[in-house]
PyMOL Python script that loads the backbone (N, CA, C, O; Angstrom):
from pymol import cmd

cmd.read_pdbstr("""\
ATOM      1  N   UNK A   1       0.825  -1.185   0.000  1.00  0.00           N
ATOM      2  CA  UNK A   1       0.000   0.000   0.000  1.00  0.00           C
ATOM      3  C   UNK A   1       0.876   1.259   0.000  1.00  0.00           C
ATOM      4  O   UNK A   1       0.510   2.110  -0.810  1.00  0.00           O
ATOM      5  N   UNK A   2       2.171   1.617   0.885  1.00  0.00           N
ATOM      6  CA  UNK A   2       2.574   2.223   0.966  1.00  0.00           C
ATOM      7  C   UNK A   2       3.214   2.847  -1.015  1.00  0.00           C
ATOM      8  O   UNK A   2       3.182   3.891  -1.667  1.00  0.00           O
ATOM      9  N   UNK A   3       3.630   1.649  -1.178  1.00  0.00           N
ATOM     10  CA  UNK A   3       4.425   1.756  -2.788  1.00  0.00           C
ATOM     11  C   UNK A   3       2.973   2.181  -3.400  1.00  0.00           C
ATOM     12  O   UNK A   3       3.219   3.248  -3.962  1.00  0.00           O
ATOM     13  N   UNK A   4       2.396   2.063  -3.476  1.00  0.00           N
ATOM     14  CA  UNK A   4       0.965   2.777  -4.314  1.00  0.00           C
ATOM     15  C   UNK A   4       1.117   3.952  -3.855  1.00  0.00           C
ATOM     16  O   UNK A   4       1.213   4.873  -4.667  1.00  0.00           O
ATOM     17  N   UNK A   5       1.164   4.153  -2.807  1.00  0.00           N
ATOM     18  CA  UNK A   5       1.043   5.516  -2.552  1.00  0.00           C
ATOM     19  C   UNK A   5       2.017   6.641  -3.209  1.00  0.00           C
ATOM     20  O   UNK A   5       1.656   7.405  -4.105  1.00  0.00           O
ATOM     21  N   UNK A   6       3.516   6.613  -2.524  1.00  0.00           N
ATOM     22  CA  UNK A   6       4.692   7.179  -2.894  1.00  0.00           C
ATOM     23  C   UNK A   6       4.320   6.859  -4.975  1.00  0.00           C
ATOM     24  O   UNK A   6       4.426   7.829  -5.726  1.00  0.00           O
ATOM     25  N   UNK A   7       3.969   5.610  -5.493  1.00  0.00           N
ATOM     26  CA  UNK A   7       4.076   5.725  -7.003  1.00  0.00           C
ATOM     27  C   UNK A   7       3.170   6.639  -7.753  1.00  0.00           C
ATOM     28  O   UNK A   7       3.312   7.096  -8.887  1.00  0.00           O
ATOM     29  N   UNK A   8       1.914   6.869  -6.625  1.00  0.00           N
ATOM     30  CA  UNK A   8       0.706   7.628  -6.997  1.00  0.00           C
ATOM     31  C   UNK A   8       0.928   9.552  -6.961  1.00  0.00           C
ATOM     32  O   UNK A   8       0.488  10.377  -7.761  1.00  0.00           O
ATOM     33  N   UNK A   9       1.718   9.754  -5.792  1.00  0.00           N
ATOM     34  CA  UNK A   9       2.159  10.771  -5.411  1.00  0.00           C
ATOM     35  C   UNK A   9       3.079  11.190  -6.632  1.00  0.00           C
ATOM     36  O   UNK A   9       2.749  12.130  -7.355  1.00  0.00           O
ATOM     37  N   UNK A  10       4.283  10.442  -6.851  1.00  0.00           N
ATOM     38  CA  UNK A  10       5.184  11.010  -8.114  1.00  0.00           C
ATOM     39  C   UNK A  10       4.199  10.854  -9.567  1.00  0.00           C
ATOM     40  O   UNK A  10       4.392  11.877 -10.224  1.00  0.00           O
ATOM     41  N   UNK A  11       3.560  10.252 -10.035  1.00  0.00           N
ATOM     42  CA  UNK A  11       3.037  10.279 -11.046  1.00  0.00           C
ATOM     43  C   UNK A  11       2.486  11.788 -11.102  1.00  0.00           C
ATOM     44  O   UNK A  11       2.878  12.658 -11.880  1.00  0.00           O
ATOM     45  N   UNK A  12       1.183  11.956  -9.803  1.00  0.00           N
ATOM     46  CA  UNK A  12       0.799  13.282  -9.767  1.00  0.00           C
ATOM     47  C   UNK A  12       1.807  14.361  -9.979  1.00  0.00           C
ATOM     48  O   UNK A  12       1.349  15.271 -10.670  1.00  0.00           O
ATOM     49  N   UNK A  13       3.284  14.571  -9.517  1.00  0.00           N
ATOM     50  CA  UNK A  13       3.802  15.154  -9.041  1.00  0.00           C
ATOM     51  C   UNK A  13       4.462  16.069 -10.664  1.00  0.00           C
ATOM     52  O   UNK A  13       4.607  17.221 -11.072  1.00  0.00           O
ATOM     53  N   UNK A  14       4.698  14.591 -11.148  1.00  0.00           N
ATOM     54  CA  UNK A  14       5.176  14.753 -12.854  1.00  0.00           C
ATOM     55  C   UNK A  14       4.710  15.194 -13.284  1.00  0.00           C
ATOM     56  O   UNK A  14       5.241  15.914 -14.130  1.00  0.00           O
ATOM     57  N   UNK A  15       3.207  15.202 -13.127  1.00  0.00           N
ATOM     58  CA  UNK A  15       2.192  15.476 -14.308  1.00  0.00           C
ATOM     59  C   UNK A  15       2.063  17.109 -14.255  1.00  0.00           C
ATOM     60  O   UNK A  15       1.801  17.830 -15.218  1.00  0.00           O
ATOM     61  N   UNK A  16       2.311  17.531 -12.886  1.00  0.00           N
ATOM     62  CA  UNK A  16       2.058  18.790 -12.667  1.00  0.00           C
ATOM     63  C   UNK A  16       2.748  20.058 -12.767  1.00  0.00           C
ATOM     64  O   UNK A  16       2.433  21.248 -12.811  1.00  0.00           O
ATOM     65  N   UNK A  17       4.360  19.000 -12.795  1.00  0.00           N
ATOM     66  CA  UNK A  17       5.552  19.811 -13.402  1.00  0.00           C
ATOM     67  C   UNK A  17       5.386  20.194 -14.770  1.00  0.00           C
ATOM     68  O   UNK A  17       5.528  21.316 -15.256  1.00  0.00           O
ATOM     69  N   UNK A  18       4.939  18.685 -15.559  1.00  0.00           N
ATOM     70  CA  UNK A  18       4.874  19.225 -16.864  1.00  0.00           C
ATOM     71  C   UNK A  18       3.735  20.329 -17.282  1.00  0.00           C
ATOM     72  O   UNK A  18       3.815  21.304 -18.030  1.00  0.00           O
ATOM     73  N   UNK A  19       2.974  19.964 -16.746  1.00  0.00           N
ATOM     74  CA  UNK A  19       1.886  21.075 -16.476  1.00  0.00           C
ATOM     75  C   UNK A  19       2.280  22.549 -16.610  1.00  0.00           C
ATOM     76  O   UNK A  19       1.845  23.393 -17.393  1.00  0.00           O
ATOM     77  N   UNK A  20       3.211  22.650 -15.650  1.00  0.00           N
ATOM     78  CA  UNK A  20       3.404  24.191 -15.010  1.00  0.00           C
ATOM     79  C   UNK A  20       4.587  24.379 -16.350  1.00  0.00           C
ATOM     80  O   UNK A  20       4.544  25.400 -17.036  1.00  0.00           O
ATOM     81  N   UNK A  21       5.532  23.378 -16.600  1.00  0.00           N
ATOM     82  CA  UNK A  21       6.158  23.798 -18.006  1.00  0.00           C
ATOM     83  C   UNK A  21       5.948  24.393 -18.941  1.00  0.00           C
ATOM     84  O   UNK A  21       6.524  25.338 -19.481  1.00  0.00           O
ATOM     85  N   UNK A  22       4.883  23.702 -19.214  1.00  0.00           N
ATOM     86  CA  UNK A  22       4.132  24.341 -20.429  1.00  0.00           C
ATOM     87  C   UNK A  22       3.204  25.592 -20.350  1.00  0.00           C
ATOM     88  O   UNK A  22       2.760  26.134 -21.362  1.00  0.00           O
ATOM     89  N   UNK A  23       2.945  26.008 -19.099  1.00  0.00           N
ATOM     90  CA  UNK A  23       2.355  27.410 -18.864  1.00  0.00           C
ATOM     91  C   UNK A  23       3.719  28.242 -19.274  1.00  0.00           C
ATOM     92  O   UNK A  23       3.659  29.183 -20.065  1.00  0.00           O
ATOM     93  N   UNK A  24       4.866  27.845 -18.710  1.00  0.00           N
ATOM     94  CA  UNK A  24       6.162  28.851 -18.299  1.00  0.00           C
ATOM     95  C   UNK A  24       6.227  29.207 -19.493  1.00  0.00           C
ATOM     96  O   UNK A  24       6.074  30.368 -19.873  1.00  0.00           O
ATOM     97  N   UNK A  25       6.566  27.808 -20.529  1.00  0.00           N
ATOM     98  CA  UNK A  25       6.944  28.218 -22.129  1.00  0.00           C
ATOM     99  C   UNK A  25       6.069  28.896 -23.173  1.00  0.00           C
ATOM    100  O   UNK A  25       6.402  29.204 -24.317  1.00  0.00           O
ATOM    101  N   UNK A  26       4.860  29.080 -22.562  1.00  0.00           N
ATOM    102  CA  UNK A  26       4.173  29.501 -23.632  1.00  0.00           C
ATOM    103  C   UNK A  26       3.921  31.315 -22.851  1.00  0.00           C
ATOM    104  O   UNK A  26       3.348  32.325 -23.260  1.00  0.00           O
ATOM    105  N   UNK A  27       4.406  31.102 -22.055  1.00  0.00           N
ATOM    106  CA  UNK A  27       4.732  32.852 -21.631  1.00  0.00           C
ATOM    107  C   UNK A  27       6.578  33.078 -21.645  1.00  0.00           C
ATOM    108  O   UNK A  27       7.230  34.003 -21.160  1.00  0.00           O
ATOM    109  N   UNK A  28       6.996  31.993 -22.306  1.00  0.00           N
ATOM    110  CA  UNK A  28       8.482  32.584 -22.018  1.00  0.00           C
ATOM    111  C   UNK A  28       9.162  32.811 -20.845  1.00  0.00           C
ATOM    112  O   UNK A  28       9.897  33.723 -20.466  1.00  0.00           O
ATOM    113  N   UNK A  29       8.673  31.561 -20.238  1.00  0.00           N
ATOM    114  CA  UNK A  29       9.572  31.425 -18.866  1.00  0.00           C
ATOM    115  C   UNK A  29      10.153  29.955 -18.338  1.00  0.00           C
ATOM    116  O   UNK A  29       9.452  28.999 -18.009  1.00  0.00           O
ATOM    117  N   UNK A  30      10.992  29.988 -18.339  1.00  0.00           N
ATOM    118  CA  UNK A  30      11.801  28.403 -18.066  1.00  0.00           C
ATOM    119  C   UNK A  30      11.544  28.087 -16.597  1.00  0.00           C
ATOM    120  O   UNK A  30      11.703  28.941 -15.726  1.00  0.00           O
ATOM    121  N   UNK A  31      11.204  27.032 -16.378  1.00  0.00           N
ATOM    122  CA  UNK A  31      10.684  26.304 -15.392  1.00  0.00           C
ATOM    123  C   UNK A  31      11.587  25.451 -14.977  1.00  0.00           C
ATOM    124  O   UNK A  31      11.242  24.348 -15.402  1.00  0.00           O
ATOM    125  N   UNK A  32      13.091  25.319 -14.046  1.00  0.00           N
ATOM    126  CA  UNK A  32      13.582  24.015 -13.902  1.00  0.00           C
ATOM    127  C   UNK A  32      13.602  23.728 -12.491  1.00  0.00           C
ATOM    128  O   UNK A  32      13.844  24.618 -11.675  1.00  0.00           O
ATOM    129  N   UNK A  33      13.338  22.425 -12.122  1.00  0.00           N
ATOM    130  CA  UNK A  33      13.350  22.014 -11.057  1.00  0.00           C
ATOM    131  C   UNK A  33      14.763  21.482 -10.053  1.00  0.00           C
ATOM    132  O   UNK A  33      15.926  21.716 -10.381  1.00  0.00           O
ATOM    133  N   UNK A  34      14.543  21.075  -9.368  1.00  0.00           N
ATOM    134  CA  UNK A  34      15.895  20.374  -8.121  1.00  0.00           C
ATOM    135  C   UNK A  34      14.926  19.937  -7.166  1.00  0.00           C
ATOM    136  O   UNK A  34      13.916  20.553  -6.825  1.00  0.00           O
ATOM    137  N   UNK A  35      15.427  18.515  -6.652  1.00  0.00           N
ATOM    138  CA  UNK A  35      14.437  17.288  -5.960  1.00  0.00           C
ATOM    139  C   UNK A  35      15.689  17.094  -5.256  1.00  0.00           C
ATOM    140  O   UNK A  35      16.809  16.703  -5.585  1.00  0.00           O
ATOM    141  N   UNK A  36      15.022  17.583  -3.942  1.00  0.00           N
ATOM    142  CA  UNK A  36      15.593  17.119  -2.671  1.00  0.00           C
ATOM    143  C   UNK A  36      14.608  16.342  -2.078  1.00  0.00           C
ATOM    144  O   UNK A  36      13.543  16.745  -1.611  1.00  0.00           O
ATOM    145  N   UNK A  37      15.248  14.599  -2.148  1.00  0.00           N
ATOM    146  CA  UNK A  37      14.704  13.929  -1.412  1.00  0.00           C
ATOM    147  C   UNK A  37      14.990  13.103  -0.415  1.00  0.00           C
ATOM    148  O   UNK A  37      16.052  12.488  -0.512  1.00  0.00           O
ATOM    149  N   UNK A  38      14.139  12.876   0.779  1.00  0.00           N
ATOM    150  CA  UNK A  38      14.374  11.896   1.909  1.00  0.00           C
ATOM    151  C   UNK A  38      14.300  10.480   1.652  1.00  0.00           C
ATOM    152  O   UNK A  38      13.310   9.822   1.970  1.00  0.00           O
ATOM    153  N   UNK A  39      15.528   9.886   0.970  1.00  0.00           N
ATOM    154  CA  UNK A  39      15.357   8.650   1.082  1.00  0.00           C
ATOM    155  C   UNK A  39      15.734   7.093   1.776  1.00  0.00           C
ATOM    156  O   UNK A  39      16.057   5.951   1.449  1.00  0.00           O
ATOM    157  N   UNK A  40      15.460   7.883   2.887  1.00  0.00           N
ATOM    158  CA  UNK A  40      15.843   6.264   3.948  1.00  0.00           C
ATOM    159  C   UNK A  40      14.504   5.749   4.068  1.00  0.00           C
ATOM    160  O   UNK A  40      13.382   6.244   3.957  1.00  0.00           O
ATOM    161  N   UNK A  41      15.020   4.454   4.364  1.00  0.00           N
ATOM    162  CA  UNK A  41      13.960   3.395   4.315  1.00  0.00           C
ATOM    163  C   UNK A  41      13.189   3.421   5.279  1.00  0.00           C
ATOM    164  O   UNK A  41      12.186   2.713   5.368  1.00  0.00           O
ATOM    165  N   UNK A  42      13.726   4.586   6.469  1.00  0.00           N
ATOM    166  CA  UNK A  42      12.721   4.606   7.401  1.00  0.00           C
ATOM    167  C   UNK A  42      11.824   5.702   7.895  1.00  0.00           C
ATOM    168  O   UNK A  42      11.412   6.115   8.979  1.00  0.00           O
ATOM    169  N   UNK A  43      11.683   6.041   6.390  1.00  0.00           N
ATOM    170  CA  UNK A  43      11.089   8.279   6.405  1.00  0.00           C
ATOM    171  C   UNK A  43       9.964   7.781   7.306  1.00  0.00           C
ATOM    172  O   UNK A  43       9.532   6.634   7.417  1.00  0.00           O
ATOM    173  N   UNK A  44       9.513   9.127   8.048  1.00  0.00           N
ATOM    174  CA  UNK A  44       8.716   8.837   8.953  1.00  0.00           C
ATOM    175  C   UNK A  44       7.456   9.320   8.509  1.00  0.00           C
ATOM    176  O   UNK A  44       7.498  10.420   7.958  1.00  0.00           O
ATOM    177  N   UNK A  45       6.444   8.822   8.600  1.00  0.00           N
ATOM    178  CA  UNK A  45       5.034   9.408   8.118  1.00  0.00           C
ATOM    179  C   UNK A  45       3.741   9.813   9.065  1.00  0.00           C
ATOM    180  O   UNK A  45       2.569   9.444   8.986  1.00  0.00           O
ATOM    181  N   UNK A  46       4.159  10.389   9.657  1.00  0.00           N
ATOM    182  CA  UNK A  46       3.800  11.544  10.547  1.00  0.00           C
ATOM    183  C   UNK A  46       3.985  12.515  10.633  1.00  0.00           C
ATOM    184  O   UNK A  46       5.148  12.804  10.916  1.00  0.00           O
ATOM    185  N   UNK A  47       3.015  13.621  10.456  1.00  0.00           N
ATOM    186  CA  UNK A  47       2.867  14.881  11.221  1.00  0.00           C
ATOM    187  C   UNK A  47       3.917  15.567  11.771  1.00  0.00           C
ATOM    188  O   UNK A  47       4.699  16.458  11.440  1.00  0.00           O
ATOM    189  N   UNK A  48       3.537  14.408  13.337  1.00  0.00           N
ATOM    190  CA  UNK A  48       4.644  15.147  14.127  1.00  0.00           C
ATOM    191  C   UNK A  48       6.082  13.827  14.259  1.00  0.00           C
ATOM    192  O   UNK A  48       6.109  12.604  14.397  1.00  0.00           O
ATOM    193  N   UNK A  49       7.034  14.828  14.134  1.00  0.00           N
ATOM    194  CA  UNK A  49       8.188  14.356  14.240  1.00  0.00           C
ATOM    195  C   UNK A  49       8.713  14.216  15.545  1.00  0.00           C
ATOM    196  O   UNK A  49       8.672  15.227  16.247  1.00  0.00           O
ATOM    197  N   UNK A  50       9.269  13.034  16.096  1.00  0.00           N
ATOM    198  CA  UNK A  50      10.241  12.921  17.006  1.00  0.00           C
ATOM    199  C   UNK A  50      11.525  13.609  16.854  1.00  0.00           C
ATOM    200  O   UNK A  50      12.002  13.874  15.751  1.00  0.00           O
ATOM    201  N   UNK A  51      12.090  13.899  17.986  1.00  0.00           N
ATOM    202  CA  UNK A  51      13.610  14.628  17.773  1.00  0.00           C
ATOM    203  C   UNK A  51      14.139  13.759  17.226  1.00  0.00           C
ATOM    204  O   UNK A  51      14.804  14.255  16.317  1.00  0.00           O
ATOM    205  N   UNK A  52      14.273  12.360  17.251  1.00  0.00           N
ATOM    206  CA  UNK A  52      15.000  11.713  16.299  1.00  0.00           C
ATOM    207  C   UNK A  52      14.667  11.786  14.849  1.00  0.00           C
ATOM    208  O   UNK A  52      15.562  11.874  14.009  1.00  0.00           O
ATOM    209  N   UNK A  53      13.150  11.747  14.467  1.00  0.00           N
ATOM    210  CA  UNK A  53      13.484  12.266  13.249  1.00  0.00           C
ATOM    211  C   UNK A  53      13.686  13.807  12.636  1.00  0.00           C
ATOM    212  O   UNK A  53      13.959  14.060  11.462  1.00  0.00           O
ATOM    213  N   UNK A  54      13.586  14.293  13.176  1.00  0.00           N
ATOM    214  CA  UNK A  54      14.152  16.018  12.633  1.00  0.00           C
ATOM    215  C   UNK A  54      15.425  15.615  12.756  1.00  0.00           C
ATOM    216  O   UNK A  54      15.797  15.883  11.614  1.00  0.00           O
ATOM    217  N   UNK A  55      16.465  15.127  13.340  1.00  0.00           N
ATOM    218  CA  UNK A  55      17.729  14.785  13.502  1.00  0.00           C
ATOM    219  C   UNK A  55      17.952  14.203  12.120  1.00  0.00           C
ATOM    220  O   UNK A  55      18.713  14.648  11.260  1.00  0.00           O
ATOM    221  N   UNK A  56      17.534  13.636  12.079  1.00  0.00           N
ATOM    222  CA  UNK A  56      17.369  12.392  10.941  1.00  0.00           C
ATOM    223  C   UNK A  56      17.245  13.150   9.454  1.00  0.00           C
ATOM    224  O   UNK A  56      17.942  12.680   8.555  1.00  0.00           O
ATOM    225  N   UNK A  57      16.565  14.065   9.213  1.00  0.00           N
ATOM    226  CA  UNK A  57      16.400  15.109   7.995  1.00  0.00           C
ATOM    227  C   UNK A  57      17.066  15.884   8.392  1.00  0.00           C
ATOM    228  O   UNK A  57      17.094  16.740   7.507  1.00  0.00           O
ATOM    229  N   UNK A  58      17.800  16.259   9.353  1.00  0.00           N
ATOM    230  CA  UNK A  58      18.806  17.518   9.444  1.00  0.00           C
ATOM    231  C   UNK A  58      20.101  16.960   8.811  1.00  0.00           C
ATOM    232  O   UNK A  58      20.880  17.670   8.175  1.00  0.00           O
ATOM    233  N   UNK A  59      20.340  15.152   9.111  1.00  0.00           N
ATOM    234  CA  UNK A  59      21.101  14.835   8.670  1.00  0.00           C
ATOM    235  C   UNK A  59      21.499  14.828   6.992  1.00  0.00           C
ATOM    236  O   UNK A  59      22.563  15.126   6.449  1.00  0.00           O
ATOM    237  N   UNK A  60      19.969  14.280   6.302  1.00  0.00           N
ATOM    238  CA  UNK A  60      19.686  14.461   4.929  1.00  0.00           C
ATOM    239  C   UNK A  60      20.109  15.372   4.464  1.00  0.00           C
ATOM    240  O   UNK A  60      21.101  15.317   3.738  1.00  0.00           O
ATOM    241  N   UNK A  61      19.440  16.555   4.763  1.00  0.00           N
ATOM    242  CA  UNK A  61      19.688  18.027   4.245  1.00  0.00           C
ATOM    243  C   UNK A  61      20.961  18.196   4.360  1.00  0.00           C
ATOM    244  O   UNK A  61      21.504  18.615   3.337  1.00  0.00           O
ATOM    245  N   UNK A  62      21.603  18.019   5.224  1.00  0.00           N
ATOM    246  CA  UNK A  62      23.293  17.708   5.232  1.00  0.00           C
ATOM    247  C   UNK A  62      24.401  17.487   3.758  1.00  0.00           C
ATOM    248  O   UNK A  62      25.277  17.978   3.045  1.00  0.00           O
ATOM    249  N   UNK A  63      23.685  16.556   3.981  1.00  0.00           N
ATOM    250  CA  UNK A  63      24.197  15.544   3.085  1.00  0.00           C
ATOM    251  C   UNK A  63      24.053  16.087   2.158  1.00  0.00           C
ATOM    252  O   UNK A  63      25.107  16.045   1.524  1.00  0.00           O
ATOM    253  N   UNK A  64      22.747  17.030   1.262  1.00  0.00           N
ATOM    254  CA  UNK A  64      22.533  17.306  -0.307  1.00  0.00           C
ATOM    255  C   UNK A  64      23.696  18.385  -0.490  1.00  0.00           C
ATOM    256  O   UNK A  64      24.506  18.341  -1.416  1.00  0.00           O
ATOM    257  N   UNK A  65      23.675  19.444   0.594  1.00  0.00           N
ATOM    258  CA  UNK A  65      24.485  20.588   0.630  1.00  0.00           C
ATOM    259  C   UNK A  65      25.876  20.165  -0.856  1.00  0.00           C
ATOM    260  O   UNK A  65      26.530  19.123  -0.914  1.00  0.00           O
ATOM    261  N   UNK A  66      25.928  20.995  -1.553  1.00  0.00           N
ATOM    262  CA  UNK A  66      27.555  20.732  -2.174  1.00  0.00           C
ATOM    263  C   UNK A  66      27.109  19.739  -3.408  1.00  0.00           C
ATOM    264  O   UNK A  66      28.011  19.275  -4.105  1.00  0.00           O
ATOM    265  N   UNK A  67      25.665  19.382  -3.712  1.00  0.00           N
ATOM    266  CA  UNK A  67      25.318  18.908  -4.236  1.00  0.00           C
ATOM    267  C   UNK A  67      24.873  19.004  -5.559  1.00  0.00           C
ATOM    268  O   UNK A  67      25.460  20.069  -5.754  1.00  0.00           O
ATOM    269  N   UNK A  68      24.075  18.681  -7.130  1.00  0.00           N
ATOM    270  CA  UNK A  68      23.709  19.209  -8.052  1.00  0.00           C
ATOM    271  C   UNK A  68      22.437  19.988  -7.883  1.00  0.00           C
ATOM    272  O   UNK A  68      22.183  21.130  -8.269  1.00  0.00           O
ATOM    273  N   UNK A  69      21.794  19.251  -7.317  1.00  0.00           N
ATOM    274  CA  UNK A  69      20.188  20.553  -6.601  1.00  0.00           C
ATOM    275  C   UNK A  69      20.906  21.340  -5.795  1.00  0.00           C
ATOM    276  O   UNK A  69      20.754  22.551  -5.951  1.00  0.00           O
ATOM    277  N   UNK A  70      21.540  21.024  -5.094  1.00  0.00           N
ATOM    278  CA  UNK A  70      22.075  22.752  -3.768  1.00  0.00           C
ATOM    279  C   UNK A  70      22.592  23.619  -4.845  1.00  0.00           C
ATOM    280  O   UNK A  70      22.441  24.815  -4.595  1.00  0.00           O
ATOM    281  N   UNK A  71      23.523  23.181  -6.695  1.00  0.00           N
ATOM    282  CA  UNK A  71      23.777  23.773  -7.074  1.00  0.00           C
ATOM    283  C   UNK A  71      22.726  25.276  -8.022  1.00  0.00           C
ATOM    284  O   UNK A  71      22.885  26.446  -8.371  1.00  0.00           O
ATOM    285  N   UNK A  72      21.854  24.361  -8.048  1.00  0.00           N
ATOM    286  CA  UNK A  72      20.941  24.999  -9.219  1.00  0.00           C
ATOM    287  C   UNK A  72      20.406  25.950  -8.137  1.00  0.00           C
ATOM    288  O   UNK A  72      20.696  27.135  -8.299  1.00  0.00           O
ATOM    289  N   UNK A  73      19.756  25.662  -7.184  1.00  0.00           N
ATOM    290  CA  UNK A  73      19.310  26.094  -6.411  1.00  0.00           C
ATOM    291  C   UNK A  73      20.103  27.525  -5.838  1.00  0.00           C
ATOM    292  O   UNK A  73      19.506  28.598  -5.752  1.00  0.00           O
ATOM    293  N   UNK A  74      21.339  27.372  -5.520  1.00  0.00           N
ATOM    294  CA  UNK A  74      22.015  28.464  -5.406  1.00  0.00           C
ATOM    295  C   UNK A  74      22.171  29.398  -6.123  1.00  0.00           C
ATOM    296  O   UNK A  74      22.054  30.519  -5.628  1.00  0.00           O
ATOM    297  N   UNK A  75      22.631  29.189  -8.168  1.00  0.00           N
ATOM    298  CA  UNK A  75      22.832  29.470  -9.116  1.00  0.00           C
ATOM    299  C   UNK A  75      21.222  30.786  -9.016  1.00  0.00           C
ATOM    300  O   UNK A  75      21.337  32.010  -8.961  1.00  0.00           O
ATOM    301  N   UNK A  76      20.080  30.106  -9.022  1.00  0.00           N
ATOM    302  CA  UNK A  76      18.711  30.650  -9.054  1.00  0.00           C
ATOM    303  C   UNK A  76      18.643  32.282  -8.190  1.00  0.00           C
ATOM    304  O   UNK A  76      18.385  33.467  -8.405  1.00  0.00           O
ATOM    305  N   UNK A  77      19.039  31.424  -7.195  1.00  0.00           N
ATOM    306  CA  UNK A  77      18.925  32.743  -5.546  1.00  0.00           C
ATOM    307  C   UNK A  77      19.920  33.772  -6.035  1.00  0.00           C
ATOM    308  O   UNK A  77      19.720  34.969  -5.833  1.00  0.00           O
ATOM    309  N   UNK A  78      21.283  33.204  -6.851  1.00  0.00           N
ATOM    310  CA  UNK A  78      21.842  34.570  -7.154  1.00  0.00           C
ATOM    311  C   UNK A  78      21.768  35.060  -8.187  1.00  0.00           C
ATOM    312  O   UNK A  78      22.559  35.923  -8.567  1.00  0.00           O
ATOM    313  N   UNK A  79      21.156  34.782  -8.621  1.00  0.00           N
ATOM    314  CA  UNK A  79      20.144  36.013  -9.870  1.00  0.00           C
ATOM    315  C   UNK A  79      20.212  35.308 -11.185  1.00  0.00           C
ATOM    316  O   UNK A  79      19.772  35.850 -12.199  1.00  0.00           O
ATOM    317  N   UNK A  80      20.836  33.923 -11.207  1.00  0.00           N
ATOM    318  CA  UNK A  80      21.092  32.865 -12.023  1.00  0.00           C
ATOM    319  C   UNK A  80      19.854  32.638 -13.292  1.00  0.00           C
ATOM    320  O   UNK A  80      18.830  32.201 -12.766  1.00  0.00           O
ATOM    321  N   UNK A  81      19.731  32.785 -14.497  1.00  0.00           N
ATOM    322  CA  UNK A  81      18.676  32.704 -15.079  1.00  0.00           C
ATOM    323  C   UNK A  81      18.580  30.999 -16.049  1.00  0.00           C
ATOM    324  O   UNK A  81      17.750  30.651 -16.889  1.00  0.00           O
ATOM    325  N   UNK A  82      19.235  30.588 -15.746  1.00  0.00           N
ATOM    326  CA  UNK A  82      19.619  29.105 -16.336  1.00  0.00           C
ATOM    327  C   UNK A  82      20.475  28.154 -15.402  1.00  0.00           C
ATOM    328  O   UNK A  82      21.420  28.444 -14.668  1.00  0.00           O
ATOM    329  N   UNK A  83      19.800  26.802 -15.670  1.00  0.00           N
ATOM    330  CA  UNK A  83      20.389  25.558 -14.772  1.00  0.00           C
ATOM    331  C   UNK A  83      22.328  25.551 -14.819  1.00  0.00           C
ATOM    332  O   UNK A  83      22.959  26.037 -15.758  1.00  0.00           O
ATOM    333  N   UNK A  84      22.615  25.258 -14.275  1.00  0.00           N
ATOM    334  CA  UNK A  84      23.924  25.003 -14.370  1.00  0.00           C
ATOM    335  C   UNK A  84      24.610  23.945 -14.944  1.00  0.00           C
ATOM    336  O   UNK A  84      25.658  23.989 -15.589  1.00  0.00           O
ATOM    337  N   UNK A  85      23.755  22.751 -14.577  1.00  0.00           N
ATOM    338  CA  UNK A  85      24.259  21.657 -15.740  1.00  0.00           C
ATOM    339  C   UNK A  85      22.546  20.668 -15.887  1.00  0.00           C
ATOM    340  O   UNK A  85      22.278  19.574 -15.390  1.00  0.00           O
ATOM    341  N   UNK A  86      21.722  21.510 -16.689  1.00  0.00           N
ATOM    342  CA  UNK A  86      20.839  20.988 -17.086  1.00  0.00           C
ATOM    343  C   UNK A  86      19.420  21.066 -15.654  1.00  0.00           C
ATOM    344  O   UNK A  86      18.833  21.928 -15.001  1.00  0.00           O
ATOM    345  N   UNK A  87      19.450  19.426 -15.802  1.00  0.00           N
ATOM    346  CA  UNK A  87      18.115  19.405 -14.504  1.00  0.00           C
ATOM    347  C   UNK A  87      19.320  18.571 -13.423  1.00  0.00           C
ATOM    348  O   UNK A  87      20.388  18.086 -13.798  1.00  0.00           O
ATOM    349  N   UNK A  88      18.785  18.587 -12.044  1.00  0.00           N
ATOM    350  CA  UNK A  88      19.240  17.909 -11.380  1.00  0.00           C
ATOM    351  C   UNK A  88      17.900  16.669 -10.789  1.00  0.00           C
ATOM    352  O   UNK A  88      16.688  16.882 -10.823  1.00  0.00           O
ATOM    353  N   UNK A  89      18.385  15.775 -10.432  1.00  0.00           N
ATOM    354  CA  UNK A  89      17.709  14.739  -9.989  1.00  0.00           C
ATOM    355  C   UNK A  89      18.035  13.929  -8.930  1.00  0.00           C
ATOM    356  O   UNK A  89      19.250  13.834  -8.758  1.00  0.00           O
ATOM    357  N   UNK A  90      17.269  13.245  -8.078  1.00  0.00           N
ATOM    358  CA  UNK A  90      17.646  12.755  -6.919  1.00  0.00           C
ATOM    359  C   UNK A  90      18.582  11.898  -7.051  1.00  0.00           C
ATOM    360  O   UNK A  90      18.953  11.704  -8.208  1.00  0.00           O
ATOM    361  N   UNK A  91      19.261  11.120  -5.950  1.00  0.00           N
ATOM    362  CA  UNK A  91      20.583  10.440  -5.921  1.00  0.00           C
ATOM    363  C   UNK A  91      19.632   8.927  -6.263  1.00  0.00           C
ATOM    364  O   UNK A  91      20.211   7.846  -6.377  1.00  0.00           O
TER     365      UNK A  91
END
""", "prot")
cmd.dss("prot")
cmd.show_as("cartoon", "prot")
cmd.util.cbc("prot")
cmd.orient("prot")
């Protein structure tokens, strides 16, 4: 059930990127994304988080830092008008 779910969620998720793409391009605006994701086997699915798991995504977020999404992402914030090396995608 869970894998239905998470497969149901990205399908939506795609559909909506491409979605919003095609608004951007047909007004002349580039749309690129960066996917920072939590992927341990033991993401927590709750609400509320235990200190162990905020620990646990503090660690994640860690980890992307220095990364191809931390890059684009940075590139963007400083006034960056294009990806740096294309799209980035999760590990």
């Amino acid at each position: 059930m869970l894998d239905a779910r998470d497969t149901g969620q990205f399908f939506h998720n795609e559909e909506e990127l491409h979605l919003l793409t095609r608004l951007g391009a047909a007004h002349k605006t580039a749309i690129h994304d960066a996917v920072f994701e939590y992927a341990a086997a033991d993401a927590p699915l709750s609400w509320h988080l235990s200190p162990n798991d905020v620990k646990a995504i503090e660690q994640e977020w860690n980890k992307e830092k220095g990364g191809p999404c931390w890059d684009v992402i940075k590139n963007y914030l400083a006034g960056g008008s294009t990806p740096l090396s294309g799209t980035c995608s999760p590990k």
